[in-house]
Steps between C-alpha positions, in 0.01 A plus 500: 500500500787466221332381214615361144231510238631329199356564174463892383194434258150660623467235758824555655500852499152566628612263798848728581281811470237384747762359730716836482207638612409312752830530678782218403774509319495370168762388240347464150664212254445431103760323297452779205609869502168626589201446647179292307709436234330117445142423535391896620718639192214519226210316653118573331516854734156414627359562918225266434325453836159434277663235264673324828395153415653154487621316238387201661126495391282147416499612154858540433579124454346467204605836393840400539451167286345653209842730504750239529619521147501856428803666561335815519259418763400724768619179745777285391602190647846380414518186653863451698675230661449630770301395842488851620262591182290155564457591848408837433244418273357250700435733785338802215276187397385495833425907592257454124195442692238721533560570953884519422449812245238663720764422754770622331355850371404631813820453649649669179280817513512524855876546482458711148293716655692561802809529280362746255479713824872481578615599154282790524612587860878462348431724186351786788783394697794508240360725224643213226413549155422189275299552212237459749134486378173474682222468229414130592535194319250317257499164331385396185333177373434386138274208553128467728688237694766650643281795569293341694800361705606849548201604644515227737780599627419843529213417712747330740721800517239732548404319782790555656540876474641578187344676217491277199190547308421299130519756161294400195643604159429882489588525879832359426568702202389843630707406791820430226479631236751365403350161458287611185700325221456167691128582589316234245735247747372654816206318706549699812762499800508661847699804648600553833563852593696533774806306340816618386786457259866642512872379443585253793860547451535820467303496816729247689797706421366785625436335831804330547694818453254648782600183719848625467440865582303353801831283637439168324843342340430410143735201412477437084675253340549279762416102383330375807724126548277360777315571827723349804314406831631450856290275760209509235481891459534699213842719583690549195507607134821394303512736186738517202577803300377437124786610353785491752445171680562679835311325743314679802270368812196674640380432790178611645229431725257448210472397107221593297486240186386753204677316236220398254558165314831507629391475868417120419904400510597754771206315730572145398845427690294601801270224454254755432275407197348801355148382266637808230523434105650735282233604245685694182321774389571784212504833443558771201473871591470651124546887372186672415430601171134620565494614829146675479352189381673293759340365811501714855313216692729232611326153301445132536460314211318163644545337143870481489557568902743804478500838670540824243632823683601828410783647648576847368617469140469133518302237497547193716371111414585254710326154625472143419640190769719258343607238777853396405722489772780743535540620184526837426636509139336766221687384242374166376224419249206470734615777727478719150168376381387565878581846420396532191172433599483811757580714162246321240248543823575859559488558141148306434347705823663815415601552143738768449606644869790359570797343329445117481761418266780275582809575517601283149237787353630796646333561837627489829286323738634486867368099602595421792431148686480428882406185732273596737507264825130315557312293735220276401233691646673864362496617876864609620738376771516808787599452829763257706616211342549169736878622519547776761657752364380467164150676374330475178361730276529303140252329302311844327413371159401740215367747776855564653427867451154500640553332771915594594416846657235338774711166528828698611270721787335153574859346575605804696260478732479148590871475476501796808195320689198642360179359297392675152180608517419295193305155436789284330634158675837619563773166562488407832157659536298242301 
């Protein structure tokens, strides 16, 4: 088949790959001059098949209440006039019951697993270098409570074949030593080793370039204008050029949807309602200043909900959902205190390693911010829409890059009239 695949973040690109490979012919599209320069540009760096779970969990309500007026909260509600938010919410409310998260996490390790796979059968594949690291990753609790909820979960994972097992203090800190200046904060964690950590866009790039060496168009630059159908099928593709205005048309005999947050508007003129938020998250990648006392396992930190990850020379923060529509903006006040809190947290954890000062005191953190596209139950879109023509492969969450590499072969296949061999409720498969 001729295939478009719009959107060139992880998603995207994993999809081309897997369908080059399969056989079609595949035109790539992004609006910006590369690819995963959006949400995959400086995500938390983590292939977290073990920490796979849901957002949607029966304690999270309250959770979410008792952080309504912080601005620094790990989840931040900013309330829109909006019914797209409302509805969205309505429908998380309803996935925070105790079946829905057992659900829910399944389906998301099943495809995490299987997707951990394809990234390593790429990487023997490809030979593409991205600060790649497979010492596992471990979270960290400060409080009995949330420990205890850790090791719950755990016990769910490890039920379904991956490796998470519960640290107490002096397991976690001869594991990290890194950890050691925090330790009198510490009341335990869990580590799973078979994870993973490395730069997603670095990653991405690579691959797209391969896509291109393999016969794939790349189009950047190109403002998608709208999807046009003829007798209720998905045919065309009308594209602007970002900075000339020229118009141009594709036409194919399939679409692959891989725009994130953005996919929402693309699908809606269709009369295609797409149940995907964008949830803002942030990032700082940070020099090291210490890098022997820095840490070499990838880390949760339950407490504040953000991922820390070394990446070479650097050292990568990023986490945190604020649920505020569209906006992407880095520059206002709470954006700044949102990022400001990543330093003071790095700092607190980690005293002296990296640079944490601002950029008003002389440092120059890289923050970053991105909306990553989410369904109520965390659990992605893959597979053909109600449209023909047009397939899906949106809705990825915070685990975009744990789950892109498996979602893209997942696609291929059914998209040229195969079944994964994986457990996960594909659309149209339900």
């Amino acid at each position: 088949m001729r295939v478009v695949v719009l959107g060139a973040g992880i998603i995207g690109t994993c999809s081309a790959w897997h369908l080059l490979q399969a056989g079609h012919e595949v035109t790539l599209v992004d609006r910006q001059s590369d690819a995963a320069l959006e949400t995959s540009f400086a995500n938390a760096a983590q292939i977290s098949v073990g920490y796979s779970v849901p957002w949607a969990h029966p304690d999270t309500p309250l959770k979410a209440l008792g952080w309504m007026l912080q601005n620094q909260a790990p989840l931040l509600l900013r309330p829109q006039w909006d019914r797209a938010q409302w509805s969205w919410l309505l429908r998380f409310l309803r996935q925070c019951t105790h079946g829905a998260f057992a659900h829910n996490l399944r389906q998301l390790v099943a495809l995490a697993r299987y997707s951990q796979q394809a990234l390593q059968d790429i990487c023997a594949q490809t030979g593409i270098e991205y600060a790649r690291s497979q010492r596992g990753i471990a979270l960290y609790c400060t409080d009995a409570a949330s420990l205890q909820g850790a090791e719950r979960v755990s016990a769910m994972v490890r039920a379904l074949g991956v490796p998470r097992r519960a640290l107490n203090r002096d397991e976690l800190l001869q594991l990290e030593p890194a950890l050691q200046p925090f330790a009198e904060r510490l009341v335990g964690g869990c580590y799973t080793p078979t994870d993973e950590h490395g730069d997603a866009r670095v990653f991405t790039q690579a691959l797209a370039a391969r896509c291109q060496g393999a016969g794939a168009q790349l189009l950047y630059e190109q403002h998608i204008e709208h999807l046009a159908l003829e007798g209720g099928v998905l045919k065309r593709a009308v594209l602007k050029h970002q900075h000339t205005g020229v118009t141009r048309v594709l036409q194919a005999d399939a679409f692959v949807l891989a725009c994130g947050s953005d996919s929402v508007a693309l699908a809606q003129p269709l009369g295609l309602k797409l149940p995907v938020y964008p949830c803002k998250g942030y990032s700082a990648t940070l020099a090291l200043l210490q890098p022997e006392r820095a840490p070499n396992i990838s880390l949760i930190d339950d407490e504040c909900k953000i991922a820390v990850s070394r990446l070479g020379d650097q050292l990568r923060v990023a986490g945190t959902l604020e649920l505020a529509g569209m906006d992407r903006a880095l520059d206002t006040p709470l954006a700044r205190a949102r990022c400001a809190r990543l330093l003071q947290r790095i700092e607190t954890v980690f005293p002296g390693v990296a640079d944490t000062r601002l950029p008003e005191a002389g440092g120059q953190p890289q923050f970053w911010c991105g909306l990553r596209p989410t369904t109520p139950s965390n659990v992605p879109l893959i597979g053909p829409s109600r449209i023909p023509g047009l397939w899906l492969n949106v809705g990825h969450g915070t685990l975009g890059w744990t789950l892109g590499p498996g979602s893209g072969r997942a696609l291929a296949l059914r998209m040229s009239g195969q079944n994964p061999n994986i457990n996960f409720s594909f659309l149209g498969l339900d």
